[in-house]
Backbone bond lengths (Angstrom), bond angles and torsions (degrees), N, CA, C in turn:
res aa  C-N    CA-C-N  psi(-1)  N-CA   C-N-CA  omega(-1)  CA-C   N-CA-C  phi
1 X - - - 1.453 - - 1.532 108.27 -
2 X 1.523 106.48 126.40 1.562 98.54 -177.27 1.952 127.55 -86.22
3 X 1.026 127.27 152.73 1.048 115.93 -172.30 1.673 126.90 -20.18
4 X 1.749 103.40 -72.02 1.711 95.87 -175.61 1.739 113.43 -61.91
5 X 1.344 108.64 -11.57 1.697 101.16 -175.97 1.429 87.46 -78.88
6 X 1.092 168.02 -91.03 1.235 159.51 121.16 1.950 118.77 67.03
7 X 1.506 85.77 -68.41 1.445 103.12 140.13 1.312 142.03 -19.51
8 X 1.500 82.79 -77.03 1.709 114.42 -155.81 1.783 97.81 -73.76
9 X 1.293 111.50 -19.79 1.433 111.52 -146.76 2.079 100.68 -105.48
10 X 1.610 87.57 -26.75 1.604 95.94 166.16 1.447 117.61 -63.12
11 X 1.633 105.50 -53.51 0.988 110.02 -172.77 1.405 122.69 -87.73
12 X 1.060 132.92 21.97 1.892 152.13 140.73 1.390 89.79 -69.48
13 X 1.511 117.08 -74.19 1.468 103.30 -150.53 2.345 106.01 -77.73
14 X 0.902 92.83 18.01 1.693 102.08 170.51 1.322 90.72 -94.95
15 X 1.398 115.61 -72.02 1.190 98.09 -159.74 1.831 133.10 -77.11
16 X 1.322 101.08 -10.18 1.625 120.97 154.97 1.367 104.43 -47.84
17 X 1.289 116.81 -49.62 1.563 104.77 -163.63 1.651 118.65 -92.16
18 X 1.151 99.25 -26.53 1.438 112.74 162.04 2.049 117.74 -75.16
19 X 1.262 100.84 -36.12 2.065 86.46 167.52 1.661 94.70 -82.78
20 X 1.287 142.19 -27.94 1.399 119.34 167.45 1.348 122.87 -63.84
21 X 1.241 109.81 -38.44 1.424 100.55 174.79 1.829 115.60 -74.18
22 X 1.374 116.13 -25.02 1.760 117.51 -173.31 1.916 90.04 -83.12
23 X 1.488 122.53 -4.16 1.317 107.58 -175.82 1.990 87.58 -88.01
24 X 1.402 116.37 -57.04 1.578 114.50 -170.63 1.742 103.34 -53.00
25 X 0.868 125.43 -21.73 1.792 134.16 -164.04 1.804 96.58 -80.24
26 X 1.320 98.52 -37.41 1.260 105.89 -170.14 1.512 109.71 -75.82
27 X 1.096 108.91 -33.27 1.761 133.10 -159.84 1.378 106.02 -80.35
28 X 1.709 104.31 -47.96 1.493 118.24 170.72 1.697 116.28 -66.80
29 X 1.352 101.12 -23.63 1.466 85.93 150.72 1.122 152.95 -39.38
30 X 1.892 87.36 -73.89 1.737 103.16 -176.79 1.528 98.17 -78.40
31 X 1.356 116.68 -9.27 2.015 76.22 168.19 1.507 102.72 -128.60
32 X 1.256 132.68 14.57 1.320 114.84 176.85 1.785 119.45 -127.77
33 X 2.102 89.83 -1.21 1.603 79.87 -177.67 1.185 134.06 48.86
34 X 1.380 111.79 41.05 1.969 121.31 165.76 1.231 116.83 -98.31
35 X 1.159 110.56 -65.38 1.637 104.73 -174.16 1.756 98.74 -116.37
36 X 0.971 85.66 173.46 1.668 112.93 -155.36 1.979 113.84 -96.37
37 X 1.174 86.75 109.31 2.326 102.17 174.48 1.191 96.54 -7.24
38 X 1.193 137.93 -58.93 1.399 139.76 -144.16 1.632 102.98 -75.50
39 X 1.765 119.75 -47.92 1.420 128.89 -170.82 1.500 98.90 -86.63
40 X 1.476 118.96 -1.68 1.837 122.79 163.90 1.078 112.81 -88.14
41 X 1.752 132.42 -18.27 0.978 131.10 -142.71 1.860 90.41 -131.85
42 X 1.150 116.60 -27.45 1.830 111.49 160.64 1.129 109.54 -83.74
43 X 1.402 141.36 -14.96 1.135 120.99 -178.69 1.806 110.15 -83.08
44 X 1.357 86.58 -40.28 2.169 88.73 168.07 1.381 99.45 -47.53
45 X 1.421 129.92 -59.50 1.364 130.07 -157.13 1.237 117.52 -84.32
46 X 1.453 104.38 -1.55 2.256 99.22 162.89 1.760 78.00 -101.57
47 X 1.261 144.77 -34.92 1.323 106.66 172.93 1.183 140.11 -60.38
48 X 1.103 115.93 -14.60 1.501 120.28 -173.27 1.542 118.57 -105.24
49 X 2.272 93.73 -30.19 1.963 90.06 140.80 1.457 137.65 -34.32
50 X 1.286 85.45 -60.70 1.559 92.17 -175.29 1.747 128.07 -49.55
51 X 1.225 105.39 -55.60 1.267 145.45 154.01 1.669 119.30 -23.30
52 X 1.552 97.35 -57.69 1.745 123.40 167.68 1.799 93.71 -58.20
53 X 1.476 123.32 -84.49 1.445 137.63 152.85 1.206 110.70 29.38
54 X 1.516 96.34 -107.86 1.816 124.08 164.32 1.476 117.46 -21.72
55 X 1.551 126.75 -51.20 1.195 140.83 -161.22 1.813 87.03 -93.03
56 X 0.956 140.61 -78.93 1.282 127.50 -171.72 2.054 115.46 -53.44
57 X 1.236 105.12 -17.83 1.801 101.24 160.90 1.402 92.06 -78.44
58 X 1.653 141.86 -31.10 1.860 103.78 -160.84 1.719 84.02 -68.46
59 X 1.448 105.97 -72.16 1.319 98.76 -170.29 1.376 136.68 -15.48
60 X 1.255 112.08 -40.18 1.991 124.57 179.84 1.502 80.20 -65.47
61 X 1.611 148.49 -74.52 1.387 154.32 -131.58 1.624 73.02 -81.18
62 X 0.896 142.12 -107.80 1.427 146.35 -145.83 1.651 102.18 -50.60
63 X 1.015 139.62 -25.86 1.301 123.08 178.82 2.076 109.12 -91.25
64 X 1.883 112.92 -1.94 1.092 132.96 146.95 1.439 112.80 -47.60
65 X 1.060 118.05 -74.38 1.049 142.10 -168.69 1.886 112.49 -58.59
66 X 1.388 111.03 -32.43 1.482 121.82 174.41 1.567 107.69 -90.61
67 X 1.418 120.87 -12.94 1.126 121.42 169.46 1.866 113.01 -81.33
68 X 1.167 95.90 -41.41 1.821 111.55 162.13 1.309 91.28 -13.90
69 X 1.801 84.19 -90.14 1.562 119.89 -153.62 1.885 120.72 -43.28
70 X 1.618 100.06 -47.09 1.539 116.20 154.65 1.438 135.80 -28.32
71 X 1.908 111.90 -53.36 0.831 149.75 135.31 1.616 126.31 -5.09
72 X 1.549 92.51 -91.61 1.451 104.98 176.64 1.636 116.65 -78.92
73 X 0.984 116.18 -3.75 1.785 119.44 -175.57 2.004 89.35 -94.05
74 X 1.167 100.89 -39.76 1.849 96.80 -175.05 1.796 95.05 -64.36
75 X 1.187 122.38 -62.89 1.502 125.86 163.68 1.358 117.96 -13.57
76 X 1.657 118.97 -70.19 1.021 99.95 155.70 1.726 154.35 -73.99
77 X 1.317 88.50 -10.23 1.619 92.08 171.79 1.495 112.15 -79.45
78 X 1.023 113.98 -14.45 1.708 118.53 177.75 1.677 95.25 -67.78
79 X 1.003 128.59 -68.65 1.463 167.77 140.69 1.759 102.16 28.27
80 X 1.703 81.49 -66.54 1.478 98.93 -164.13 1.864 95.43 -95.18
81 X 1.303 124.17 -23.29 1.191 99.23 158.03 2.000 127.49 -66.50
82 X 0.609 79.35 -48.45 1.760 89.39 169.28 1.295 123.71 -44.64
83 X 1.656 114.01 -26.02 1.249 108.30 171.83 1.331 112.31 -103.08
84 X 1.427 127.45 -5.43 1.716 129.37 156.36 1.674 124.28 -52.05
């Protein structure tokens, strides 16, 4: 498994466990009145940070990777002009 899948796969299961838990936080609200909308309502929103996070590192790795490709295709077009 390569690094960002590695990544990618922490940060699903972070943020799985964190919108399950801001969904029970929420729940324990409306029927048990413990903790407070606001500490239901940051915990969704570091989940979905995180989440945001993760997804903007694949992109940086994958837009790596299109810079590669950019790269070596200009390489060769230099390449193949030069030999015309």
């Amino acid at each position: 498994m390569k690094k960002h899948e590695k990544i990618t796969l922490i940060g699903n299961i972070l943020f799985w466990t964190l919108f399950i838990l801001g969904i029970i936080v929420v729940l324990w609200v409306f029927f048990g009145n413990s903790p407070t909308i606001e500490q239901a309502l940051l915990i969704l929103i570091l989940g979905m940070t995180v989440k945001n996070s993760i997804e903007i590192k694949g992109l940086k790795f994958n837009l790596g990777n299109l810079e590669g490709k950019f790269n070596s295709l200009a390489k060769d077009f230099k390449e193949h002009i030069k030999h015309k």
